[in-house]
mmCIF entry with sequence, helices, sheets and N, C-alpha, C, O atoms, coordinates in Angstrom:
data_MODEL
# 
_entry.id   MODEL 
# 
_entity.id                         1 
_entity.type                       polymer 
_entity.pdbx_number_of_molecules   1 
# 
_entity_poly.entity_id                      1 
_entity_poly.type                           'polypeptide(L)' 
_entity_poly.nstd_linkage                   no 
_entity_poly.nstd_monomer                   no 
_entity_poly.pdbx_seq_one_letter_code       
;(UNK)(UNK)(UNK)(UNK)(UNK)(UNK)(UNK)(UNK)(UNK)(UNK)(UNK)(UNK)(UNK)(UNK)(UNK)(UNK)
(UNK)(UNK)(UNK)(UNK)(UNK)(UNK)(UNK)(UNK)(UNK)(UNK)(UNK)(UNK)(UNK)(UNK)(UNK)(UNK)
(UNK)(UNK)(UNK)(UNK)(UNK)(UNK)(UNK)(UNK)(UNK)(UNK)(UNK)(UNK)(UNK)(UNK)(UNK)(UNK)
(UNK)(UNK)(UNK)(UNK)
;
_entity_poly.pdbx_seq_one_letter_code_can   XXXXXXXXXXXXXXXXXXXXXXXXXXXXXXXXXXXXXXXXXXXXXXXXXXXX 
_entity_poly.pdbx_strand_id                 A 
# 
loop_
_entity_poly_seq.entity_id 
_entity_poly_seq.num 
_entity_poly_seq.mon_id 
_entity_poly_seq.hetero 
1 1  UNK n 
1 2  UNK n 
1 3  UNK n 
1 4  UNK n 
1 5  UNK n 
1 6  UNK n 
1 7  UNK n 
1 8  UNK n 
1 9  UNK n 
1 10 UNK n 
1 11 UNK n 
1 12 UNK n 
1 13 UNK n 
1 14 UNK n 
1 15 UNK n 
1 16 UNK n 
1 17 UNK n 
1 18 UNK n 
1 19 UNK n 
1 20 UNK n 
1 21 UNK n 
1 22 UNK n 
1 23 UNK n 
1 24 UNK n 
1 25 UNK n 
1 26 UNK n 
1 27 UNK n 
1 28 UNK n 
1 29 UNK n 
1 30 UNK n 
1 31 UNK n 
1 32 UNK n 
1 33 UNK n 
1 34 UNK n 
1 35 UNK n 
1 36 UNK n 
1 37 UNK n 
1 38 UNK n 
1 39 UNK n 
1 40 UNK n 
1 41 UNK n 
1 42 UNK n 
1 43 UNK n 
1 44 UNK n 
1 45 UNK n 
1 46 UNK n 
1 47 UNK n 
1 48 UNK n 
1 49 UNK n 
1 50 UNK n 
1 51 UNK n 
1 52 UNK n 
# 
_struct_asym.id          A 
_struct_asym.entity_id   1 
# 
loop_
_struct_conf.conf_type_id 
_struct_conf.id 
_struct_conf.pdbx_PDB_helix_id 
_struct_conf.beg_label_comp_id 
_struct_conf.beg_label_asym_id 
_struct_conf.beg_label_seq_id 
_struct_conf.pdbx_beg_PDB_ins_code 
_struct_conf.end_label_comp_id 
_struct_conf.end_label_asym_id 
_struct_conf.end_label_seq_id 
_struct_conf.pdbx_end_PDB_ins_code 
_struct_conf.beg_auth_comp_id 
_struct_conf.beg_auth_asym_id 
_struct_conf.beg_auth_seq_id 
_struct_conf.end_auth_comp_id 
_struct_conf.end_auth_asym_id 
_struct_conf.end_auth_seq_id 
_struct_conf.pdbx_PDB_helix_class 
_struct_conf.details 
_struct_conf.pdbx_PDB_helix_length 
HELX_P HELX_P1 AA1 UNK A 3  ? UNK A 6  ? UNK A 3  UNK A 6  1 ? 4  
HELX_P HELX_P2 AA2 UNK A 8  ? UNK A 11 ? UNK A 8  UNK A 11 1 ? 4  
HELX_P HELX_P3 AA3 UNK A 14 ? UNK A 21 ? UNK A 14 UNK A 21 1 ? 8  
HELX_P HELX_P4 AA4 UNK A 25 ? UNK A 36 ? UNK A 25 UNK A 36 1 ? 12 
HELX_P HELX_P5 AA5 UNK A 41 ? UNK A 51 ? UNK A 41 UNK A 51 1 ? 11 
# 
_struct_conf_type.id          HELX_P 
_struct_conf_type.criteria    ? 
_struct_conf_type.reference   ? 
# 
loop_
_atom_site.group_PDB 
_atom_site.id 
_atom_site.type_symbol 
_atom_site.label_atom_id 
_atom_site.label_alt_id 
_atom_site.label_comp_id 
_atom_site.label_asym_id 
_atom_site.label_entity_id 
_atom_site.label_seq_id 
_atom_site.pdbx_PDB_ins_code 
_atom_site.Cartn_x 
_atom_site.Cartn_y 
_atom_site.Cartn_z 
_atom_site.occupancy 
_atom_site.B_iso_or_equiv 
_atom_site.pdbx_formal_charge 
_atom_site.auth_seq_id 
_atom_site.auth_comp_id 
_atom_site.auth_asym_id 
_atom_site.auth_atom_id 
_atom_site.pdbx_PDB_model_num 
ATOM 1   N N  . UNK A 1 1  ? -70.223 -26.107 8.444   1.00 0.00 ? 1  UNK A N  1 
ATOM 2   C CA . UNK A 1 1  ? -70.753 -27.196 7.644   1.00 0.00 ? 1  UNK A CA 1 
ATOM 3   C C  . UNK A 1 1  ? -69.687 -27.738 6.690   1.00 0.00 ? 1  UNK A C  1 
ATOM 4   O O  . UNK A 1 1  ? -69.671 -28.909 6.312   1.00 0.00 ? 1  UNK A O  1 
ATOM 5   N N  . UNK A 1 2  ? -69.031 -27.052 6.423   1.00 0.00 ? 2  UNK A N  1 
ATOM 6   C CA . UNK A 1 2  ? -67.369 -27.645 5.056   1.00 0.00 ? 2  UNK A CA 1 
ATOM 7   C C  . UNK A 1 2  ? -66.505 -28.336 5.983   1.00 0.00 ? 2  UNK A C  1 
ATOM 8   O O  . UNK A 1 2  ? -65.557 -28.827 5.370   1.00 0.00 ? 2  UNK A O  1 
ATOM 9   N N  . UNK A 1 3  ? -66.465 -28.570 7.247   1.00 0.00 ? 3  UNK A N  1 
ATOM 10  C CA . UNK A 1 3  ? -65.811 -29.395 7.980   1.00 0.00 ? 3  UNK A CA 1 
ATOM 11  C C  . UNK A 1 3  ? -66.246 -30.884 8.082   1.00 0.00 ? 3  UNK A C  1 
ATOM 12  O O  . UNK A 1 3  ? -65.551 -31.899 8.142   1.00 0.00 ? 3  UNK A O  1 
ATOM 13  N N  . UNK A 1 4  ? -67.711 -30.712 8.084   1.00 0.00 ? 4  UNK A N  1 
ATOM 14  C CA . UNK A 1 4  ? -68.202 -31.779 8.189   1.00 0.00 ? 4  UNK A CA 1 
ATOM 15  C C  . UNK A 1 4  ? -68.499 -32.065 6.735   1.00 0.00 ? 4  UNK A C  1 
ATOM 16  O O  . UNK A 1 4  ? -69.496 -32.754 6.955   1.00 0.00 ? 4  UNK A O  1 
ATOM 17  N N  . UNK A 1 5  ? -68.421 -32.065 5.690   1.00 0.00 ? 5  UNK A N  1 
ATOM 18  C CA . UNK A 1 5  ? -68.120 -32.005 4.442   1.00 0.00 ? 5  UNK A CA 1 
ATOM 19  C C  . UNK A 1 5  ? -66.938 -32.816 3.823   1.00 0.00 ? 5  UNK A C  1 
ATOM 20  O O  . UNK A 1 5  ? -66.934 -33.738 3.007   1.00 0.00 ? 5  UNK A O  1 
ATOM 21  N N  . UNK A 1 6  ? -65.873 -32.126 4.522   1.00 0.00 ? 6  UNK A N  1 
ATOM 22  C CA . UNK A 1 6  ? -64.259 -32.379 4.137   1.00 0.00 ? 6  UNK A CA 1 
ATOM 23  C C  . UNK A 1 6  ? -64.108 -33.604 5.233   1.00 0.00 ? 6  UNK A C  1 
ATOM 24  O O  . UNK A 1 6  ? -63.339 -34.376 4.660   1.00 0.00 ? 6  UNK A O  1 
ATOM 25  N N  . UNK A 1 7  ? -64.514 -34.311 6.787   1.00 0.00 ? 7  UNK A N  1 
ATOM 26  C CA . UNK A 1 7  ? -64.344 -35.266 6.983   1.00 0.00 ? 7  UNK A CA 1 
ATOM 27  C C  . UNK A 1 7  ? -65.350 -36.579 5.966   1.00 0.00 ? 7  UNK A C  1 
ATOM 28  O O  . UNK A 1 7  ? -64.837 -37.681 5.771   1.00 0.00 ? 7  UNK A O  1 
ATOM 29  N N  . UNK A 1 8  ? -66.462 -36.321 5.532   1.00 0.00 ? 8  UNK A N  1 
ATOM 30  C CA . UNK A 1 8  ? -66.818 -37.413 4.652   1.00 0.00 ? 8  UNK A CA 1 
ATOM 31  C C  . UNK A 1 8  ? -66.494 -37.408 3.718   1.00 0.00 ? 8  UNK A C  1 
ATOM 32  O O  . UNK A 1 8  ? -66.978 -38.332 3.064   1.00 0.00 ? 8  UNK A O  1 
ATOM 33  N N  . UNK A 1 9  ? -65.401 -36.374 2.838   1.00 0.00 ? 9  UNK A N  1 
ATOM 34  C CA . UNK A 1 9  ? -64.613 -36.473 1.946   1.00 0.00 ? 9  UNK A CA 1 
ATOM 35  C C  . UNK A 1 9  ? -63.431 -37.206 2.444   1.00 0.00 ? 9  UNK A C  1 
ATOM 36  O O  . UNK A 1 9  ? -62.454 -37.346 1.709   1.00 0.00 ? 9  UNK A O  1 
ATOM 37  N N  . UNK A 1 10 ? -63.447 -37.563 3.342   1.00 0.00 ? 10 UNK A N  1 
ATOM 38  C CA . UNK A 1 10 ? -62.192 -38.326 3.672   1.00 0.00 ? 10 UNK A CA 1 
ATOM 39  C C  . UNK A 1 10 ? -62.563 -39.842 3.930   1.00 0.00 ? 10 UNK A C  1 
ATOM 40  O O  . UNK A 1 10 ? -61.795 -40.743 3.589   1.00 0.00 ? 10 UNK A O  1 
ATOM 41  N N  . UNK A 1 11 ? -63.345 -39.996 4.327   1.00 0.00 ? 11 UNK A N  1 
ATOM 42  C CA . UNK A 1 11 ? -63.777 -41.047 4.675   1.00 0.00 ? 11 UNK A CA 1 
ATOM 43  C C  . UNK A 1 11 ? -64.328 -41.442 2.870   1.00 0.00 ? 11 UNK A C  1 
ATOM 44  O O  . UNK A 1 11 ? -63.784 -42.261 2.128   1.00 0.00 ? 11 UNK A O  1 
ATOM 45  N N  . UNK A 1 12 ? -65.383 -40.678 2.586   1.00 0.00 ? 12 UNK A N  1 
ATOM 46  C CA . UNK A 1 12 ? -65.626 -41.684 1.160   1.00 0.00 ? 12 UNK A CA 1 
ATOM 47  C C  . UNK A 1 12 ? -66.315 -40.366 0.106   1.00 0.00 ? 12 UNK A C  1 
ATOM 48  O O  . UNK A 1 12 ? -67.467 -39.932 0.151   1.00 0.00 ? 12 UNK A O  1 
ATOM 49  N N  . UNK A 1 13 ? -65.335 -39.986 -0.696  1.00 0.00 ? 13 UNK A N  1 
ATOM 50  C CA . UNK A 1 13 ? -64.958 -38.451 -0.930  1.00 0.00 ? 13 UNK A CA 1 
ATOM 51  C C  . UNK A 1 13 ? -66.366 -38.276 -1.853  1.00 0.00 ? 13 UNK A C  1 
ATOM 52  O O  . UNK A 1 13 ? -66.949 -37.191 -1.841  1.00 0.00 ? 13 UNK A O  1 
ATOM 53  N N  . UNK A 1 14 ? -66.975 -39.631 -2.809  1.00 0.00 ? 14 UNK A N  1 
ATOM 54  C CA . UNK A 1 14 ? -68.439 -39.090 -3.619  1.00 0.00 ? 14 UNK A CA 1 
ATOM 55  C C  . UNK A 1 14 ? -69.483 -38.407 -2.419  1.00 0.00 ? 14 UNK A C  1 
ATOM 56  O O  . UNK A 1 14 ? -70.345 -37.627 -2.826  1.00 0.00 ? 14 UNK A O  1 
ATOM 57  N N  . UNK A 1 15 ? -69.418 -38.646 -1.231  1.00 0.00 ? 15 UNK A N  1 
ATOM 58  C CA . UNK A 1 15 ? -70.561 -38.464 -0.288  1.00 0.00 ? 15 UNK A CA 1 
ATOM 59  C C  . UNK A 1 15 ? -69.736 -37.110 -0.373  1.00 0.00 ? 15 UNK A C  1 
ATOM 60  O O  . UNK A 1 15 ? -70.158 -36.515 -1.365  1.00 0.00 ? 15 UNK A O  1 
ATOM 61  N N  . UNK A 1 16 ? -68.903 -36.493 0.145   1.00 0.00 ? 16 UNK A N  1 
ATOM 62  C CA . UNK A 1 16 ? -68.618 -35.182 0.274   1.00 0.00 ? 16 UNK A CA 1 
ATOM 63  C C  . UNK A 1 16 ? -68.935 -34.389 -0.591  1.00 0.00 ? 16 UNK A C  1 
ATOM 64  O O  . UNK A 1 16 ? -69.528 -33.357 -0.277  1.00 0.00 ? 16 UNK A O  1 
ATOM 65  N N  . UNK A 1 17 ? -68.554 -34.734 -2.166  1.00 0.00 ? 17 UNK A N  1 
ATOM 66  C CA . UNK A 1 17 ? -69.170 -34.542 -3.170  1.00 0.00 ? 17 UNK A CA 1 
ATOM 67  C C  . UNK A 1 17 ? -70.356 -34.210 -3.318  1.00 0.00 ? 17 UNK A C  1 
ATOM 68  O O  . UNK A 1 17 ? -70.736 -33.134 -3.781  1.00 0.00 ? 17 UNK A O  1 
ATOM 69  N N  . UNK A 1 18 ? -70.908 -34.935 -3.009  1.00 0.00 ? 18 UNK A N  1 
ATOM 70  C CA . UNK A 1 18 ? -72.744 -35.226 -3.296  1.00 0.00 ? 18 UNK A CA 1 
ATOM 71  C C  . UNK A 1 18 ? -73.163 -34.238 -2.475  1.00 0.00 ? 18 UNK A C  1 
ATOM 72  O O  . UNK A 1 18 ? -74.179 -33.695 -2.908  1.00 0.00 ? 18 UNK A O  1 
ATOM 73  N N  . UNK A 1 19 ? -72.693 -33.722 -1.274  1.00 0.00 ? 19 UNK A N  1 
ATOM 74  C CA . UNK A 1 19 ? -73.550 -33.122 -0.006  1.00 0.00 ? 19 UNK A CA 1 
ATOM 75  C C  . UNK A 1 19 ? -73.153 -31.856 -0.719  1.00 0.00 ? 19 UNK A C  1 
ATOM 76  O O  . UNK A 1 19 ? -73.920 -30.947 -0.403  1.00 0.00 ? 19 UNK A O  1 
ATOM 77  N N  . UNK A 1 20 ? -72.200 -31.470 -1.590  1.00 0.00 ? 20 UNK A N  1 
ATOM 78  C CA . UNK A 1 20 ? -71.911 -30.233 -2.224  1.00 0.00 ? 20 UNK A CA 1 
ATOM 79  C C  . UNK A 1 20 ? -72.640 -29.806 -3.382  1.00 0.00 ? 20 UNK A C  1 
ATOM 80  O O  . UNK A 1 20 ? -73.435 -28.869 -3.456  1.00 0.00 ? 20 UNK A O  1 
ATOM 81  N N  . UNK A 1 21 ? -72.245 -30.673 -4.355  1.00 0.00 ? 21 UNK A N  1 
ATOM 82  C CA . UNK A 1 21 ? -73.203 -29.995 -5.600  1.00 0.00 ? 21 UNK A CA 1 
ATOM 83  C C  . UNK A 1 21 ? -74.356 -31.058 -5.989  1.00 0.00 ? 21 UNK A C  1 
ATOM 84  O O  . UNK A 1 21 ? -74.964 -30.842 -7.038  1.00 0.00 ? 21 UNK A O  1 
ATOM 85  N N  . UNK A 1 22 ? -74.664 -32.075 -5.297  1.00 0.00 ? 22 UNK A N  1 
ATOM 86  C CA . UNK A 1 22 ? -75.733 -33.188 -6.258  1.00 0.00 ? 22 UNK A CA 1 
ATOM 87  C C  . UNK A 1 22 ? -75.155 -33.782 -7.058  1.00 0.00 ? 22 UNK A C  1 
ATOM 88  O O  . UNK A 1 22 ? -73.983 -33.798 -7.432  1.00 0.00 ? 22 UNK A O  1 
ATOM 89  N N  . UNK A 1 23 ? -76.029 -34.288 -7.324  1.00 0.00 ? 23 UNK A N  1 
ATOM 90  C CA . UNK A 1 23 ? -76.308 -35.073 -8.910  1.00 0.00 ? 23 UNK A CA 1 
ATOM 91  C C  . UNK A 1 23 ? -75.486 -34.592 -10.214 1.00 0.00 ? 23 UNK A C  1 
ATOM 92  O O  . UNK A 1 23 ? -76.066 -34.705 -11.294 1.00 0.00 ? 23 UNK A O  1 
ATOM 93  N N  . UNK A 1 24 ? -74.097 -34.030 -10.194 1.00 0.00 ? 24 UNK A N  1 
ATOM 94  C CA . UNK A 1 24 ? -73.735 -33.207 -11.249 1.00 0.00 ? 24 UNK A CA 1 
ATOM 95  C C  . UNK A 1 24 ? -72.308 -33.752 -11.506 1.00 0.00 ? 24 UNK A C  1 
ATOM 96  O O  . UNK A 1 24 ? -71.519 -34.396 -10.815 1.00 0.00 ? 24 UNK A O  1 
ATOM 97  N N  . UNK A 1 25 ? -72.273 -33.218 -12.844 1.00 0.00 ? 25 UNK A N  1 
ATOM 98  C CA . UNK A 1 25 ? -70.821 -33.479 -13.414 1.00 0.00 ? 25 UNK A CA 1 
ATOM 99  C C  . UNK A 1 25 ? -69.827 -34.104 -12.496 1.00 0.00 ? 25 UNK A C  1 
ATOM 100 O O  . UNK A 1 25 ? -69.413 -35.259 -12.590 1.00 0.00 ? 25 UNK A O  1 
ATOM 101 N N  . UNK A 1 26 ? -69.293 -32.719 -11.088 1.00 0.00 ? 26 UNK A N  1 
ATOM 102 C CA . UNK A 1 26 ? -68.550 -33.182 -10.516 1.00 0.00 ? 26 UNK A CA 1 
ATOM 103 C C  . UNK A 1 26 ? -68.239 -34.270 -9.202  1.00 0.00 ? 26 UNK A C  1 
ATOM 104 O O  . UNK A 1 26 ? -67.250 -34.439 -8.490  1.00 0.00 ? 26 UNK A O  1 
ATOM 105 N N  . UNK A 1 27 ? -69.826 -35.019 -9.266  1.00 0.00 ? 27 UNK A N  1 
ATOM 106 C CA . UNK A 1 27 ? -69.905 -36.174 -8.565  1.00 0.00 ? 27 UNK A CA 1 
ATOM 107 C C  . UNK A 1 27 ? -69.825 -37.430 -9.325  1.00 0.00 ? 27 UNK A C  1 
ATOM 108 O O  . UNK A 1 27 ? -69.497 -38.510 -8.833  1.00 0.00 ? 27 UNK A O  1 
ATOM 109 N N  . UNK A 1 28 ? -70.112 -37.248 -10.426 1.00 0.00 ? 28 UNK A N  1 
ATOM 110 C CA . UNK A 1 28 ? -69.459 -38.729 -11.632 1.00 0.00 ? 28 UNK A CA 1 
ATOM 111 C C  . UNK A 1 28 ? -68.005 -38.495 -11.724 1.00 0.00 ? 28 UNK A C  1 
ATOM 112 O O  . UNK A 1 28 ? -67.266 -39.479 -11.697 1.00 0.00 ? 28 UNK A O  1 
ATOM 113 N N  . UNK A 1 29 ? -67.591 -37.513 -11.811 1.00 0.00 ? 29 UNK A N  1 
ATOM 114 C CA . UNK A 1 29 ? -65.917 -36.893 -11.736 1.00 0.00 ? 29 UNK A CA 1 
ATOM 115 C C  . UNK A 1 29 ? -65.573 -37.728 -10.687 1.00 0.00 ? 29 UNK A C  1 
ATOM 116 O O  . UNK A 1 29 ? -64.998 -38.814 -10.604 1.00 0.00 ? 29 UNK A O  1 
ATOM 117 N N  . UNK A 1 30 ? -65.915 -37.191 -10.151 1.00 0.00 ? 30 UNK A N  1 
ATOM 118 C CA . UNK A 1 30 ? -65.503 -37.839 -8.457  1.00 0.00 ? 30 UNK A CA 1 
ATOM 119 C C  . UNK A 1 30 ? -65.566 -39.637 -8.679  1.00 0.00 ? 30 UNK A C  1 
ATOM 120 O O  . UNK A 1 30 ? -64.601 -40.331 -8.998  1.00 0.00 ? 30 UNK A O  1 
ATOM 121 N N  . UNK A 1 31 ? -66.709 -40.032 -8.462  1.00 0.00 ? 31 UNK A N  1 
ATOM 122 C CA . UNK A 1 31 ? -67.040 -41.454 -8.549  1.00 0.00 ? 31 UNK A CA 1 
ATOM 123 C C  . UNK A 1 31 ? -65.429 -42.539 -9.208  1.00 0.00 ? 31 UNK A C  1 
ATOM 124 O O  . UNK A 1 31 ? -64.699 -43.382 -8.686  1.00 0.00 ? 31 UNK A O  1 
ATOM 125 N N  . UNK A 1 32 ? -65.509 -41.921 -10.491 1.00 0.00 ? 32 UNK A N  1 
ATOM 126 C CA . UNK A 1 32 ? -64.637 -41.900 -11.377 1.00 0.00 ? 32 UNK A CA 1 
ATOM 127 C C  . UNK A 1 32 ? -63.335 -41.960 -10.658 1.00 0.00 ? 32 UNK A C  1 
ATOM 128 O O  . UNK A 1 32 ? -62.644 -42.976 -10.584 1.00 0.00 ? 32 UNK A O  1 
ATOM 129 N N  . UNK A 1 33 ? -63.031 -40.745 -10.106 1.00 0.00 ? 33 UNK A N  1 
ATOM 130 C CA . UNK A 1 33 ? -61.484 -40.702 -9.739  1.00 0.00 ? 33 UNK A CA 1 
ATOM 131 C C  . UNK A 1 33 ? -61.472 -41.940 -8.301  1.00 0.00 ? 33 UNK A C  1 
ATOM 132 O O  . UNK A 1 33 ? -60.415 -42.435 -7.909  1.00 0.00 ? 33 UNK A O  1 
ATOM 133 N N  . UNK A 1 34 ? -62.508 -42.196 -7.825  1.00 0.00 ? 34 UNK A N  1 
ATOM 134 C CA . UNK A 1 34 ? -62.333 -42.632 -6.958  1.00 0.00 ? 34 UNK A CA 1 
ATOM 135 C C  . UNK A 1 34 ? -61.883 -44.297 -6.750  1.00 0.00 ? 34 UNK A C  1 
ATOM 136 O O  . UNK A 1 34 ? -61.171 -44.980 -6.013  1.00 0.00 ? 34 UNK A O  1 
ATOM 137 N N  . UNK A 1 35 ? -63.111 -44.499 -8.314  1.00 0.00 ? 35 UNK A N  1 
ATOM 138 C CA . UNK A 1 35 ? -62.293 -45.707 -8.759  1.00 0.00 ? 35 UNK A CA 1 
ATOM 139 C C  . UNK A 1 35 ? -61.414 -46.500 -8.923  1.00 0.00 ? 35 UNK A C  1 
ATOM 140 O O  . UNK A 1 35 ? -61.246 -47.630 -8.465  1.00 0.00 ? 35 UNK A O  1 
ATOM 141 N N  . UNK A 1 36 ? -60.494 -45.533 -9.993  1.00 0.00 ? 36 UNK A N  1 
ATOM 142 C CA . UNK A 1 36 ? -59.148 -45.366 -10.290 1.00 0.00 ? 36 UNK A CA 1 
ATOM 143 C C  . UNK A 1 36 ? -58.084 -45.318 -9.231  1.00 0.00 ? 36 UNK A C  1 
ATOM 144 O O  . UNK A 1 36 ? -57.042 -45.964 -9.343  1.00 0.00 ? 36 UNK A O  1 
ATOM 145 N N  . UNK A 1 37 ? -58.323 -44.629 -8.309  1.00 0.00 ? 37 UNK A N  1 
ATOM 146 C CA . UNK A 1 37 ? -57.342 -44.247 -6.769  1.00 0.00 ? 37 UNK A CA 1 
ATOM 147 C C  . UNK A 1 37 ? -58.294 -43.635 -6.230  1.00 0.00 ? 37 UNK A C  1 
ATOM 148 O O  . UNK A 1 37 ? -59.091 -42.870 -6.772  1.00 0.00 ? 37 UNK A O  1 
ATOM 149 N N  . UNK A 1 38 ? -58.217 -44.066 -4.769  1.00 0.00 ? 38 UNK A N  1 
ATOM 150 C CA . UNK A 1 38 ? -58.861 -43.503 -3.925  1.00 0.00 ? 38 UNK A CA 1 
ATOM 151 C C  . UNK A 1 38 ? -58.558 -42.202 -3.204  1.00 0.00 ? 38 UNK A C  1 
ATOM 152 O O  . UNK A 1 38 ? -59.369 -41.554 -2.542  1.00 0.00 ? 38 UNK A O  1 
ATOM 153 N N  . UNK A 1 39 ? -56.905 -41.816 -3.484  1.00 0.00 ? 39 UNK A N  1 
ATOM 154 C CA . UNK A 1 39 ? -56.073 -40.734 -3.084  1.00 0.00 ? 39 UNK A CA 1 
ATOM 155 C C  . UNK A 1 39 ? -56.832 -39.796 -4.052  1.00 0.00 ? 39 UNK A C  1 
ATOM 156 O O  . UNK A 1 39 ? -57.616 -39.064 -3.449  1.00 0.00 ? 39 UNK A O  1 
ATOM 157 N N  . UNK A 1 40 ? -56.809 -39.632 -5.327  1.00 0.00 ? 40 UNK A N  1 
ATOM 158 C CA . UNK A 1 40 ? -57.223 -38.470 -6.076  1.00 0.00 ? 40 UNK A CA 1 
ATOM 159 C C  . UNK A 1 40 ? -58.926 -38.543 -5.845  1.00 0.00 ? 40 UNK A C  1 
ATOM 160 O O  . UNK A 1 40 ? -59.575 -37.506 -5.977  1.00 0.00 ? 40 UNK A O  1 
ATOM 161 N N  . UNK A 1 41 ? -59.243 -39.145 -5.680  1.00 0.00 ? 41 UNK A N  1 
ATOM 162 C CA . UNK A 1 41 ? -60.916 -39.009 -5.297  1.00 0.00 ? 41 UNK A CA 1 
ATOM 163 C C  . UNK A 1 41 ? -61.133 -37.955 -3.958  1.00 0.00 ? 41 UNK A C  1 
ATOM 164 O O  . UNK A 1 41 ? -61.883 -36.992 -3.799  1.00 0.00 ? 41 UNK A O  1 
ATOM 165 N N  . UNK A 1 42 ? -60.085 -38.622 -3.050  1.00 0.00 ? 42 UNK A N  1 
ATOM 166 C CA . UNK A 1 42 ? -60.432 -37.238 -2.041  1.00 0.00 ? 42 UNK A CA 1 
ATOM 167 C C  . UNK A 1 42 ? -59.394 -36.139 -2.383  1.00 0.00 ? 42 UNK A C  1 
ATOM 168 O O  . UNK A 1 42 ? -58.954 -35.535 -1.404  1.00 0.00 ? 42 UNK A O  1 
ATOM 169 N N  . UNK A 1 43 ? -59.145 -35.946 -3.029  1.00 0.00 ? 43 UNK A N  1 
ATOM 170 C CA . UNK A 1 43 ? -58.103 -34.807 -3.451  1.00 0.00 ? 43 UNK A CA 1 
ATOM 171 C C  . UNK A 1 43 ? -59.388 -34.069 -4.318  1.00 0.00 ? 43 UNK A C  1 
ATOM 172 O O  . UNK A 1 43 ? -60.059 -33.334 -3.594  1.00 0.00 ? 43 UNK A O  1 
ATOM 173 N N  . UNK A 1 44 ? -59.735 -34.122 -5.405  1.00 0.00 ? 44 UNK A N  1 
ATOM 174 C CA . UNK A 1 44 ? -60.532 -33.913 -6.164  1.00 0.00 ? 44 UNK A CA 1 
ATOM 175 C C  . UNK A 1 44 ? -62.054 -33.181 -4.980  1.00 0.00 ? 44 UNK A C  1 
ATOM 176 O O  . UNK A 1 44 ? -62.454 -32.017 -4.999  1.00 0.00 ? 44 UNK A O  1 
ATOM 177 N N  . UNK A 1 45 ? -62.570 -34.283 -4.122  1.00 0.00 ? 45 UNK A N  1 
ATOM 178 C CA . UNK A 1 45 ? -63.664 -33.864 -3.113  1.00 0.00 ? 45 UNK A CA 1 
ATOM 179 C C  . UNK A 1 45 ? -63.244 -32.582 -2.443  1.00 0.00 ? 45 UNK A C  1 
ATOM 180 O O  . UNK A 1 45 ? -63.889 -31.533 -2.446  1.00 0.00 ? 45 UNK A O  1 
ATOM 181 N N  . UNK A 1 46 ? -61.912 -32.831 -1.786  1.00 0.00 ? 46 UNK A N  1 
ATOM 182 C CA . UNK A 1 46 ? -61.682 -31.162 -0.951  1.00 0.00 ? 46 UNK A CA 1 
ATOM 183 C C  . UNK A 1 46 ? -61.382 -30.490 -1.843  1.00 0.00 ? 46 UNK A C  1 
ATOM 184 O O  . UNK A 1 46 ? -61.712 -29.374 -1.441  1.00 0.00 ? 46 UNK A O  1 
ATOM 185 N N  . UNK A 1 47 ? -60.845 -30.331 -3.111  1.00 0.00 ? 47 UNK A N  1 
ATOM 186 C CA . UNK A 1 47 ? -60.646 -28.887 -4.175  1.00 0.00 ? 47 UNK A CA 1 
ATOM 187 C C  . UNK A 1 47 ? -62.246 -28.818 -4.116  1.00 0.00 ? 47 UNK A C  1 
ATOM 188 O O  . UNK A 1 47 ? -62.750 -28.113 -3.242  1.00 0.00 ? 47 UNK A O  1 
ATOM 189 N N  . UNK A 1 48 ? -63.024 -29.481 -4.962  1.00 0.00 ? 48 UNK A N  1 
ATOM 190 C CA . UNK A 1 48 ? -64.641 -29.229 -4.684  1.00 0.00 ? 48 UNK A CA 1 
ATOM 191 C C  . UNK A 1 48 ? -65.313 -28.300 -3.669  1.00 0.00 ? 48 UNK A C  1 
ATOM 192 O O  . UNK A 1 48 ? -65.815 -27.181 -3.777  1.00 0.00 ? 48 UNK A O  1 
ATOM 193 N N  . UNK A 1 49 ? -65.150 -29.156 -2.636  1.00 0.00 ? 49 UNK A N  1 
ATOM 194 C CA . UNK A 1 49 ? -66.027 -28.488 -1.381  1.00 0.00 ? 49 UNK A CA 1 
ATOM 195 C C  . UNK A 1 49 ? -64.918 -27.128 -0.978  1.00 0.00 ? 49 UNK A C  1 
ATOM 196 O O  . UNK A 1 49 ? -65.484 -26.069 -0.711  1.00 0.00 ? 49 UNK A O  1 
ATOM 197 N N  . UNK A 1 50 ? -63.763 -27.140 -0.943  1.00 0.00 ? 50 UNK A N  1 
ATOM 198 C CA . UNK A 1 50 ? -62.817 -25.687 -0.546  1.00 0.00 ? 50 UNK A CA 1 
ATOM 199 C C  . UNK A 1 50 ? -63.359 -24.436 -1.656  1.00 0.00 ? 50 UNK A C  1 
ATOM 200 O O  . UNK A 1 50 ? -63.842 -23.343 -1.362  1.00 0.00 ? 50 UNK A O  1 
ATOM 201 N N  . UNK A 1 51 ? -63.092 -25.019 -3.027  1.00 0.00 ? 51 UNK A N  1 
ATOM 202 C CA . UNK A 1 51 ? -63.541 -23.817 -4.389  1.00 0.00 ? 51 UNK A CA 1 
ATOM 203 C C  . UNK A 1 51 ? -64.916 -23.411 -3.868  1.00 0.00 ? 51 UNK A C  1 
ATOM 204 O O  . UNK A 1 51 ? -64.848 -22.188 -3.996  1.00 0.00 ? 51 UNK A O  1 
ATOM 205 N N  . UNK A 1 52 ? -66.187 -23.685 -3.334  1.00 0.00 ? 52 UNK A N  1 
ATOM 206 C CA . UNK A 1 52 ? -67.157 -22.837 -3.095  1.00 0.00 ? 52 UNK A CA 1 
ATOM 207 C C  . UNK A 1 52 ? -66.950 -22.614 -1.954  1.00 0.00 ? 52 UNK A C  1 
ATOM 208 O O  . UNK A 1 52 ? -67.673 -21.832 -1.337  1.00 0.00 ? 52 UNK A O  1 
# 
C-alpha cells in the first residue's frame, strides 16, 4: 500500500499525504510546501509516508 501512496505523492504529493495521516498538521504542511515548489511538496509527502 506505501507504493501506491508514494506514486500519488508524485503525481500530487497532498493526496499522498492525505491517504496517510488525514486531516492533520502534516497535510496543511504539505499543501503549503506544495504551493511554494512543487519539488519540496513531494519531498516532504515521501519523508511522510516512508517515517511510518
Amino acid at each position: 500500500m506505501d507504493l501506491i501512496r508514494i506514486i500519488f505523492a508524485m503525481i500530487l504529493p497532498p493526496l499522498g499525504v492525505f491517504l496517510e495521516v488525514g486531516l492533520s498538521k502534516q497535510f496543511w504542511l504539505n499543501i503549503l510546501l506544495t504551493l511554494l515548489g512543487y519539488i519540496p511538496g513531494i519531498v516532504h509527502a515521501v519523508y511522510t509516508i516512508a517515517r511510518r
